[in-house]
C-alpha positions as protocol buffer text, in pm:
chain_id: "A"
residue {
  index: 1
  type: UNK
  ca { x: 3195 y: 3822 z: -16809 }
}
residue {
  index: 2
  type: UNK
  ca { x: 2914 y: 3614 z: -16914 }
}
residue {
  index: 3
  type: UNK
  ca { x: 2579 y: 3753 z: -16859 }
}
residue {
  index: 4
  type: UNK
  ca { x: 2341 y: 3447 z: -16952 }
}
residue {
  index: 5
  type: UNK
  ca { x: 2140 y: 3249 z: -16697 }
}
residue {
  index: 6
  type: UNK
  ca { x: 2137 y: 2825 z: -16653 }
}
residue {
  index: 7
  type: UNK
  ca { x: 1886 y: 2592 z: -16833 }
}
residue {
  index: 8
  type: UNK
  ca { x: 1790 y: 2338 z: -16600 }
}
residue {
  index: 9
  type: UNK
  ca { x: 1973 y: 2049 z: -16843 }
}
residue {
  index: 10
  type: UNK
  ca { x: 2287 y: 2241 z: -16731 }
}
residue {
  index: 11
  type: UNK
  ca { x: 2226 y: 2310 z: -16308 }
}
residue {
  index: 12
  type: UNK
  ca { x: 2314 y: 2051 z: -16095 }
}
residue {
  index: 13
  type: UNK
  ca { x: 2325 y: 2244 z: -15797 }
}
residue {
  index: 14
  type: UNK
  ca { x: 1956 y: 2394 z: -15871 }
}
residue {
  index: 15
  type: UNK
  ca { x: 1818 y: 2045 z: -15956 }
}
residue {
  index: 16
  type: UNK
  ca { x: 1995 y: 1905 z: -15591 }
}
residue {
  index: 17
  type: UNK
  ca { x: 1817 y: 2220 z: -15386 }
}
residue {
  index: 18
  type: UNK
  ca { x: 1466 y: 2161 z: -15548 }
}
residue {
  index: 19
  type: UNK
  ca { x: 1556 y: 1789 z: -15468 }
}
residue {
  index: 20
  type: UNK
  ca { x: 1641 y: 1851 z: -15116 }
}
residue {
  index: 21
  type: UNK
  ca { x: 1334 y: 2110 z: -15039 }
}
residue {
  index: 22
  type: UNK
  ca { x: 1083 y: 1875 z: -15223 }
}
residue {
  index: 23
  type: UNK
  ca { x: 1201 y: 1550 z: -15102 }
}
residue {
  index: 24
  type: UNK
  ca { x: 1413 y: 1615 z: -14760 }
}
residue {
  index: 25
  type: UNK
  ca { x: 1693 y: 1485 z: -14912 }
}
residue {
  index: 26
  type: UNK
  ca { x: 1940 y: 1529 z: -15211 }
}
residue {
  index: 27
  type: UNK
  ca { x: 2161 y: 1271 z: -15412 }
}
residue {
  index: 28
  type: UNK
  ca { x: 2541 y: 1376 z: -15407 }
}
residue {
  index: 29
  type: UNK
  ca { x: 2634 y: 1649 z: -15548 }
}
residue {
  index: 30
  type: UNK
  ca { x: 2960 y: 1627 z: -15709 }
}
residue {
  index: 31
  type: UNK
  ca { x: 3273 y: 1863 z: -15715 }
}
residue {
  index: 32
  type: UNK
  ca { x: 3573 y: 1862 z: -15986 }
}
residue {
  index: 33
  type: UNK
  ca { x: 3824 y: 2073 z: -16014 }
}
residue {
  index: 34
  type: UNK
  ca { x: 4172 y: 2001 z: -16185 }
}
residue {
  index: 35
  type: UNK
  ca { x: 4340 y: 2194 z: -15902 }
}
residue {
  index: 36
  type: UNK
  ca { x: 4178 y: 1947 z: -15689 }
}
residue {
  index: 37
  type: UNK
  ca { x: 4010 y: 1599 z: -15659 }
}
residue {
  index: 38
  type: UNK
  ca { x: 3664 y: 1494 z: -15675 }
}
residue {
  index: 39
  type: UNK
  ca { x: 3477 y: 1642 z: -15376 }
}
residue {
  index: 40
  type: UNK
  ca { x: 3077 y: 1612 z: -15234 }
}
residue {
  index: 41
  type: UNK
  ca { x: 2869 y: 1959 z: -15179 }
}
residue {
  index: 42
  type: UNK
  ca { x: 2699 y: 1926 z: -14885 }
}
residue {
  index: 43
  type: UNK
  ca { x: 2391 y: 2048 z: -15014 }
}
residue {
  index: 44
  type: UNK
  ca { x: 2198 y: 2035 z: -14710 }
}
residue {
  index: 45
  type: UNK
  ca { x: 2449 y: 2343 z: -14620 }
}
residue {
  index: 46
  type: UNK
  ca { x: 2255 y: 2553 z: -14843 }
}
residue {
  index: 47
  type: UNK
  ca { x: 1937 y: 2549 z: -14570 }
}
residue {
  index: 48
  type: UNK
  ca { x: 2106 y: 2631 z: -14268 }
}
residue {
  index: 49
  type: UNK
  ca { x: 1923 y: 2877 z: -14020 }
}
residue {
  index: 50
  type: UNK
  ca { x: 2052 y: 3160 z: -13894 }
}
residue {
  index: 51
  type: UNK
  ca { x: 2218 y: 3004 z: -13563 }
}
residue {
  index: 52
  type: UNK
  ca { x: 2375 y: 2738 z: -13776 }
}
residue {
  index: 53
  type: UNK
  ca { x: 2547 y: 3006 z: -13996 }
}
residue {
  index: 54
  type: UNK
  ca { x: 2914 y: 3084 z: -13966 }
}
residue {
  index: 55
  type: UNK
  ca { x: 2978 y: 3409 z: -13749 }
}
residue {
  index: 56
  type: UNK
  ca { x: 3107 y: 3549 z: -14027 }
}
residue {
  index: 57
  type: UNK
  ca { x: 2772 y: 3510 z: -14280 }
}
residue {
  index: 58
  type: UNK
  ca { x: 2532 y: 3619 z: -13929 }
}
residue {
  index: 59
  type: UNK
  ca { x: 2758 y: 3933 z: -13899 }
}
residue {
  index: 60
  type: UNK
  ca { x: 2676 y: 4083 z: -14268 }
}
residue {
  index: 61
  type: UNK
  ca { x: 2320 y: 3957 z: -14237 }
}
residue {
  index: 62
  type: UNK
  ca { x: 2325 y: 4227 z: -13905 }
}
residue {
  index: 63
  type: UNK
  ca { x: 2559 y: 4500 z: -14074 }
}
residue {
  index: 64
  type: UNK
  ca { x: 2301 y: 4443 z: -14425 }
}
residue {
  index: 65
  type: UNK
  ca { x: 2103 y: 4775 z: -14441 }
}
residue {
  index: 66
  type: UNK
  ca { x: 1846 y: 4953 z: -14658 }
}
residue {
  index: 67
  type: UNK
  ca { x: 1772 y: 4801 z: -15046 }
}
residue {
  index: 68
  type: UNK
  ca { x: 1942 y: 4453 z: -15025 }
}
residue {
  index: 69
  type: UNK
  ca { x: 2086 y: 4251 z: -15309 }
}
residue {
  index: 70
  type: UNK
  ca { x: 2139 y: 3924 z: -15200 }
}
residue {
  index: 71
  type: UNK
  ca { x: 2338 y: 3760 z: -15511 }
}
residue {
  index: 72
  type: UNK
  ca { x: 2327 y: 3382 z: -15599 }
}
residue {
  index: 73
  type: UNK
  ca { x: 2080 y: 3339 z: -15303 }
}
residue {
  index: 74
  type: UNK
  ca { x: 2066 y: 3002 z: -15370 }
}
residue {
  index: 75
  type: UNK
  ca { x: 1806 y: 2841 z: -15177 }
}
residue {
  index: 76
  type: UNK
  ca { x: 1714 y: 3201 z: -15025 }
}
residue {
  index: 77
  type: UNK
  ca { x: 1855 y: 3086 z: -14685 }
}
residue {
  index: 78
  type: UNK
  ca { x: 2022 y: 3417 z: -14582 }
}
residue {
  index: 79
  type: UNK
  ca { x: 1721 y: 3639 z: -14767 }
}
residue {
  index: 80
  type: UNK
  ca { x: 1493 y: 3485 z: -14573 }
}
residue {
  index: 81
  type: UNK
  ca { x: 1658 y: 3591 z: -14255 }
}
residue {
  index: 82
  type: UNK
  ca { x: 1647 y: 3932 z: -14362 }
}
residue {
  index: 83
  type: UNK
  ca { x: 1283 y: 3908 z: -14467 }
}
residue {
  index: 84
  type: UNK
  ca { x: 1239 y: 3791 z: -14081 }
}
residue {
  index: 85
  type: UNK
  ca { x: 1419 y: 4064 z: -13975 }
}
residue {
  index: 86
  type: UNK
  ca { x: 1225 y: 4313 z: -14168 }
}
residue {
  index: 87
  type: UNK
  ca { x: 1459 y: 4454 z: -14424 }
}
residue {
  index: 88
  type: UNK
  ca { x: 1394 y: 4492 z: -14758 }
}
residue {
  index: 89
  type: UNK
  ca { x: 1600 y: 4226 z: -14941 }
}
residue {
  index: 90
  type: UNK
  ca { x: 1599 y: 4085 z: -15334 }
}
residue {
  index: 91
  type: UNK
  ca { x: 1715 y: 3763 z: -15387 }
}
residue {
  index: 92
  type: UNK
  ca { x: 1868 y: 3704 z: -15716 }
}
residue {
  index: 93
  type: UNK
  ca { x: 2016 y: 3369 z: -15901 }
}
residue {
  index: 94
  type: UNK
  ca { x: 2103 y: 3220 z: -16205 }
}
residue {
  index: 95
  type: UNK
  ca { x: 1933 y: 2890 z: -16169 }
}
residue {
  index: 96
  type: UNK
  ca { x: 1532 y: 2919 z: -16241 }
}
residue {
  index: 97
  type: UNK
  ca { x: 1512 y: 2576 z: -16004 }
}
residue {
  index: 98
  type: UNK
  ca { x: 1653 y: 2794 z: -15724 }
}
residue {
  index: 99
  type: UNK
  ca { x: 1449 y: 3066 z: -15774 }
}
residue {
  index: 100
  type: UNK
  ca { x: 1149 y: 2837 z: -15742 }
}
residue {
  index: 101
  type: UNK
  ca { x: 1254 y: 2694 z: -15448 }
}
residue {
  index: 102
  type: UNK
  ca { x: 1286 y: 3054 z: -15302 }
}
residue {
  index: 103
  type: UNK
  ca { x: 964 y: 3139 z: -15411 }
}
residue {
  index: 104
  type: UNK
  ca { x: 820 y: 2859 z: -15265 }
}
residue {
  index: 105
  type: UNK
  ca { x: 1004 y: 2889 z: -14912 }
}
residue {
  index: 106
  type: UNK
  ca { x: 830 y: 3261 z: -14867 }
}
residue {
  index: 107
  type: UNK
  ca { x: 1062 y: 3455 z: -15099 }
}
residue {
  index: 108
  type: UNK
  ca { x: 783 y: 3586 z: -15384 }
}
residue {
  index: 109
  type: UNK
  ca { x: 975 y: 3839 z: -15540 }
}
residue {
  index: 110
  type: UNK
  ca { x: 1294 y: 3607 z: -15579 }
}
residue {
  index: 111
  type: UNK
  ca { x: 1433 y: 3639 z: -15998 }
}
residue {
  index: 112
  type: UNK
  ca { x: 1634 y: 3429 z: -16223 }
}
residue {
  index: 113
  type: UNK
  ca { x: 1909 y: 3746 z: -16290 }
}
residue {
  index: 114
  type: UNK
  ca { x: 2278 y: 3742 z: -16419 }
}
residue {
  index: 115
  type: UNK
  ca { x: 2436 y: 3984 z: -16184 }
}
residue {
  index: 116
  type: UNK
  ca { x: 2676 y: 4118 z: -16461 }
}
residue {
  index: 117
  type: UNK
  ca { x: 2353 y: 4111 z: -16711 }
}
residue {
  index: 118
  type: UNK
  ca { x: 2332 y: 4532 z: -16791 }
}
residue {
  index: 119
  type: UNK
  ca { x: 1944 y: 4530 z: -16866 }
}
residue {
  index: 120
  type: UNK
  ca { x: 1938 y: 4447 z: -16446 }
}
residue {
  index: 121
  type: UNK
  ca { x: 1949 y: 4804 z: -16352 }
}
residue {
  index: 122
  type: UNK
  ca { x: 1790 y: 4832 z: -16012 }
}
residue {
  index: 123
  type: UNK
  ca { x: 1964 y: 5054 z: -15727 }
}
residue {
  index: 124
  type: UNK
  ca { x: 2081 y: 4896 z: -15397 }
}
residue {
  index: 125
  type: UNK
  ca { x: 2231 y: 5034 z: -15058 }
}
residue {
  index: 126
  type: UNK
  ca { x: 2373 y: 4680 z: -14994 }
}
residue {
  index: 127
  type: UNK
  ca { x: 2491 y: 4406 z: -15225 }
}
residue {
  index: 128
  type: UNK
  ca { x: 2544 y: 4092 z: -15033 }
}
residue {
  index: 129
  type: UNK
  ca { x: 2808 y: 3817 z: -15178 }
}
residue {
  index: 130
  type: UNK
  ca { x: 2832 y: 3518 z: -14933 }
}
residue {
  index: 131
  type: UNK
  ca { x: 2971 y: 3163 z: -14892 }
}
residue {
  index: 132
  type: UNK
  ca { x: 3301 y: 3280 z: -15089 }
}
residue {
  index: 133
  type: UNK
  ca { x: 3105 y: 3534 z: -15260 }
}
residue {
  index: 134
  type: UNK
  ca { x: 3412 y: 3652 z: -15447 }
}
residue {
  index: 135
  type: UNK
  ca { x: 3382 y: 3330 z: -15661 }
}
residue {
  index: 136
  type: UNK
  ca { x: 3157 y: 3498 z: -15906 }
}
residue {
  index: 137
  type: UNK
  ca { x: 3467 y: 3726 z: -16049 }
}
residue {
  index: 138
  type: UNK
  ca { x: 3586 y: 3449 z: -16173 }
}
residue {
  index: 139
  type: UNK
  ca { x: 3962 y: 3577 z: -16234 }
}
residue {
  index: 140
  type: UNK
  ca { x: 4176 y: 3849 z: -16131 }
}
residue {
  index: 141
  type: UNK
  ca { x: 4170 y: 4016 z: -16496 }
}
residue {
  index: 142
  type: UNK
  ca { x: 3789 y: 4035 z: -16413 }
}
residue {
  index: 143
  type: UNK
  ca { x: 3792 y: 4262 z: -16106 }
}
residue {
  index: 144
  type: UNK
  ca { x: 3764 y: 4592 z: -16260 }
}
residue {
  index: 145
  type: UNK
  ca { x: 3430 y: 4480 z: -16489 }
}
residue {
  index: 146
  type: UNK
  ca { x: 3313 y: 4368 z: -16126 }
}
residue {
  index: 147
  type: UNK
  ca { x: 3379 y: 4683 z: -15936 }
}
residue {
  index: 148
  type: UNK
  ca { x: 3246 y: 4905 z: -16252 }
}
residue {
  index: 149
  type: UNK
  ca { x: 2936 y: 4678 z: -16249 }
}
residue {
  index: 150
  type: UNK
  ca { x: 2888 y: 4720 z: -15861 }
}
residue {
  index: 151
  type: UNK
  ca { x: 2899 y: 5101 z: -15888 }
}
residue {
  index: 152
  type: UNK
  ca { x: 2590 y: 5096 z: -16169 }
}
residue {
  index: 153
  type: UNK
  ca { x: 2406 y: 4878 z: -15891 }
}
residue {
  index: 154
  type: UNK
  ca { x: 2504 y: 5088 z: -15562 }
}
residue {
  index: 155
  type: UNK
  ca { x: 2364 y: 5406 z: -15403 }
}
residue {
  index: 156
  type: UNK
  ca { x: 2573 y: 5620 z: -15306 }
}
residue {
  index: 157
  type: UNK
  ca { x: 2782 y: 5575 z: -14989 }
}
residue {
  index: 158
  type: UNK
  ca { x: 2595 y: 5184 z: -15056 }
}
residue {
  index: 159
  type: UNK
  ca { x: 2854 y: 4955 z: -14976 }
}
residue {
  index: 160
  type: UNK
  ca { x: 2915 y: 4498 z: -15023 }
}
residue {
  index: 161
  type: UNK
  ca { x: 2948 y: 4286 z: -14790 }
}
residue {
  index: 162
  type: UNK
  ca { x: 3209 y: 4003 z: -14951 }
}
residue {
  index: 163
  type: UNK
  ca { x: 3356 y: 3706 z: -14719 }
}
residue {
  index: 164
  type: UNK
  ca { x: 3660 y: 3529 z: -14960 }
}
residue {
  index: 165
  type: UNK
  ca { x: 3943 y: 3335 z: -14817 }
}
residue {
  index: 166
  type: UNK
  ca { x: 4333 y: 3300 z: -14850 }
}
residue {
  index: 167
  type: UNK
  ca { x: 4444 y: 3009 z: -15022 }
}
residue {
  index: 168
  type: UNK
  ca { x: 4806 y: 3066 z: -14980 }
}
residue {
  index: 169
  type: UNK
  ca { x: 4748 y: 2789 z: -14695 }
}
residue {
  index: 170
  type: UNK
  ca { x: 4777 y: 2531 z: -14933 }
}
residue {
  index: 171
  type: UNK
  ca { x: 5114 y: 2605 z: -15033 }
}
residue {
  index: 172
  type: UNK
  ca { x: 5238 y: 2677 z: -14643 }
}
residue {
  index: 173
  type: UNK
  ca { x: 5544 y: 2451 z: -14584 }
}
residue {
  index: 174
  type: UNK
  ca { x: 5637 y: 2263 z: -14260 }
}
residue {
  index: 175
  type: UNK
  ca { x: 5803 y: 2580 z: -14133 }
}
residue {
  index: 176
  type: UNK
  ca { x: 5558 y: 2802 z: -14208 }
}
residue {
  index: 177
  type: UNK
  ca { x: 5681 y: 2985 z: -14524 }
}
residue {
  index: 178
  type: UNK
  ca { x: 5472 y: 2995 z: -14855 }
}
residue {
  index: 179
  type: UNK
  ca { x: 5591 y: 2843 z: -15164 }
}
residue {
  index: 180
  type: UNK
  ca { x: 5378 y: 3055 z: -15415 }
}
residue {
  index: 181
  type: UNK
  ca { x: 5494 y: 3032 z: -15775 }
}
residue {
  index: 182
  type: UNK
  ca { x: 5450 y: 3389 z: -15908 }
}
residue {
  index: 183
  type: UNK
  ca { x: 5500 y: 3300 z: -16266 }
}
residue {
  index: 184
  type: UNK
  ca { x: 5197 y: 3114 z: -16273 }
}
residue {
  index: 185
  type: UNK
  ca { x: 4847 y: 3258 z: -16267 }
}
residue {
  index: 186
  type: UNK
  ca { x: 4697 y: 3402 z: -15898 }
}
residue {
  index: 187
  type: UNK
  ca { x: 4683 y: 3091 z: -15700 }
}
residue {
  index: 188
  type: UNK
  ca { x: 4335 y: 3175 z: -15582 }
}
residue {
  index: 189
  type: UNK
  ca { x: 4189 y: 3088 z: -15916 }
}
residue {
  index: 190
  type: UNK
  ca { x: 3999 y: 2780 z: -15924 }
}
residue {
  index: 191
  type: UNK
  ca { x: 3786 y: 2594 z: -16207 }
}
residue {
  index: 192
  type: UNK
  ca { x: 3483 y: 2391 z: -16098 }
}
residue {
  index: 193
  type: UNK
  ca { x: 3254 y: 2160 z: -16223 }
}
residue {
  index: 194
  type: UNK
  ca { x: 2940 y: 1996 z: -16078 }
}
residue {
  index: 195
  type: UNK
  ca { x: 2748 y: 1708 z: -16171 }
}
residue {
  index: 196
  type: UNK
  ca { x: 2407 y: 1612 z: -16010 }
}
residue {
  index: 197
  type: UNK
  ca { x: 2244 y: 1245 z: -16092 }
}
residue {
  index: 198
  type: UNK
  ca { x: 2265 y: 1290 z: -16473 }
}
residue {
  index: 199
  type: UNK
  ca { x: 2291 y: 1684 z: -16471 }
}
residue {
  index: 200
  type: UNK
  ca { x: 2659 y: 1781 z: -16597 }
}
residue {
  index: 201
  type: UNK
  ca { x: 2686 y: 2122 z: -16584 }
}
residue {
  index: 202
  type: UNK
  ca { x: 2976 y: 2330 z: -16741 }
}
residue {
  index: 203
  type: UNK
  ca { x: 3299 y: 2403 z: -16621 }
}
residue {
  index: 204
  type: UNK
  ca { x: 3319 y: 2747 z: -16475 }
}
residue {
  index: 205
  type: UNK
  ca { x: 3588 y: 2972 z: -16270 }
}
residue {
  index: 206
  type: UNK
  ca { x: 3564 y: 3078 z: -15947 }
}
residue {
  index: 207
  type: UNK
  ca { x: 3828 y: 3316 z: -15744 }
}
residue {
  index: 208
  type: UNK
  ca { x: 3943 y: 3303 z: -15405 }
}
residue {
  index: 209
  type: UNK
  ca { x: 4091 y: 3663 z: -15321 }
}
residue {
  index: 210
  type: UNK
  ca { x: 4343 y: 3743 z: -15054 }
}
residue {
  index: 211
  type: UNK
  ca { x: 4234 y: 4072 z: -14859 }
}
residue {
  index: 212
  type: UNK
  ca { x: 4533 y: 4275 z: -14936 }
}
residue {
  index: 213
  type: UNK
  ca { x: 4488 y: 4180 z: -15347 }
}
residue {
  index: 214
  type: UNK
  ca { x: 4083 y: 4293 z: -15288 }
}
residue {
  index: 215
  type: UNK
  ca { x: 4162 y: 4617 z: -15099 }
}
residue {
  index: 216
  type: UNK
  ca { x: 4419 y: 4696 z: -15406 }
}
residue {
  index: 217
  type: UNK
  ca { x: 4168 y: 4679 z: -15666 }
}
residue {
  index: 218
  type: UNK
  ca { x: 3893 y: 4829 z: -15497 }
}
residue {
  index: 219
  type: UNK
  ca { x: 4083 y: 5131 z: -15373 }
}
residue {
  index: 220
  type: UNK
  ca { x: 4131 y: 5231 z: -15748 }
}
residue {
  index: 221
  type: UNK
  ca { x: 3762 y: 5217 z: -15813 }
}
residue {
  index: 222
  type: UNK
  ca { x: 3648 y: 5450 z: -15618 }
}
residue {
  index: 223
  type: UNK
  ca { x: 3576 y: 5224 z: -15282 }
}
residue {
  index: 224
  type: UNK
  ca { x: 3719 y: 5194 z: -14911 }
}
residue {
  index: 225
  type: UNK
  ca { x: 3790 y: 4868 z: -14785 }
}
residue {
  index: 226
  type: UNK
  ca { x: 3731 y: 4771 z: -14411 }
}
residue {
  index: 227
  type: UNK
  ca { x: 3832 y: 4387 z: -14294 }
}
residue {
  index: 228
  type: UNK
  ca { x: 3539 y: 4313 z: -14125 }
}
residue {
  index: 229
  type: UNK
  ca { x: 3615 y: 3991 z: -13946 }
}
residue {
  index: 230
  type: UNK
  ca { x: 3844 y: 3702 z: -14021 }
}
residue {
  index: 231
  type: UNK
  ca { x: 3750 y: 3336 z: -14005 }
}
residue {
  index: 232
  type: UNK
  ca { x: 3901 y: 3049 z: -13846 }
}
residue {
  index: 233
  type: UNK
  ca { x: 4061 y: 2901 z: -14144 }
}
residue {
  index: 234
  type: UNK
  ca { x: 4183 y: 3264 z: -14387 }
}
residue {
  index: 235
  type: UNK
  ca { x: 3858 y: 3363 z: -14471 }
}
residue {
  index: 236
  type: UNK
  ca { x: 3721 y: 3644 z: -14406 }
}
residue {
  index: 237
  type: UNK
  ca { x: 3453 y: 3965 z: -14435 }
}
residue {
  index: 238
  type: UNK
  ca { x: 3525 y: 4245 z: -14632 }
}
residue {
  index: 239
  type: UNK
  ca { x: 3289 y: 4540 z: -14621 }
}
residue {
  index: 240
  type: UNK
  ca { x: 3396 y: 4760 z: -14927 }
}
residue {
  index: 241
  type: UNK
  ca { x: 3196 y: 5139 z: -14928 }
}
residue {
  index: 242
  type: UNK
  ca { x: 3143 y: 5318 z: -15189 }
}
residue {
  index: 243
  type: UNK
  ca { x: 3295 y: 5667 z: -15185 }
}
């Protein structure tokens, strides 16, 4: 798992949310993938309010109790409704340009931190991982670094609140059967890349987890899996607790 932080040469997305806070606008950010073509991030997505949040994203920020970790916050938009809630919440990224943003929307204590980076060794009742927060795993093979790294962060009985989706709905057929091929690797693994104005930042992997694959893994480290809510589209919430 790589434990490093971005330089701004290498963050598109950071450089398009200082863009869009500073000047009320961003350029387009771009999307590759060579699962899938070129795409635009909608970047001003990343400033909603509360009441334009999916239900699913509102319903962790209500179930999100004592010490918060809010993970790749971003542009702090779901910290800061926790901050106006009055819970005690710590917004973390990898992208310095995000993290001043944060700051500057309210969010002081806001820090450029790898979650997988071991010298971060603060203790947490909730660990927050929204808008696919899953992604950060990377790959399957990855999952049991992720729930060993969770457990080092969590109190106990502390539990995450994840929201993933299904991607077998891109291999559904006209009669509604799946056409997975299970020789290949998990279909829910997905390489990205990003490019901002002249910012090309590096490729990296991002995982899309099925809830039944999730509540596998995390039953053998130690944690009980509850399906929260499910989207309209096979996404959902997971809440996993620690036991």
């Amino acid at each position: 798992m790589k434990t490093s932080c971005l330089s701004e040469e290498k963050d598109p997305m950071g450089a398009a949310i200082s863009d869009y806070f500073h000047l009320g606008k961003a350029g387009r950010l771009k999307v590759f993938s060579s699962q899938f073509e070129e795409d635009d991030f909608p970047v001003e997505n990343l400033f909603r309010t509360y009441d334009e949040m999916p239900e699913l994203e509102q319903v962790a920020l209500q179930m999100a109790e004592g010490r918060i970790l809010d993970v790749g916050a971003g542009s702090g938009c779901h910290s800061l409704v926790l901050k106006e809630k009055g819970k005690e919440v710590l917004p973390i990224d990898i992208s310095s340009l995000s993290v001043k943003v944060m700051q500057e929307r309210g969010l002081e204590n806001a820090r450029q931190i790898n979650f997988f980076d071991e010298h971060f060794t603060d203790r947490f009742d909730t660990i927050l991982l929204l808008m696919n927060g899953s992604g950060i795993v990377g790959k399957i093979e990855n999952l049991p670094a992720f729930f060993l790294r969770v457990k080092q962060l969590l109190n106990p009985g502390g539990c995450v609140l994840m929201d993933s989706s299904d991607l077998r709905y891109l291999f559904e057929e006209e009669d509604g059967s799946f056409v997975i091929d299970l020789a290949a690797s998990y279909y829910g693994e997905i390489d990205f890349c990003m490019h901002y104005k002249k910012i090309k930042g590096e490729t990296f992997d991002w995982l899309y987890i099925d809830f039944e694959t999730l509540s596998l893994y995390a039953s053998q480290y130690g944690f009980n899996v509850e399906k929260v809510q499910e989207g309209e589209h096979y996404n959902y919430l997971a809440k996993l607790i620690l036991r």
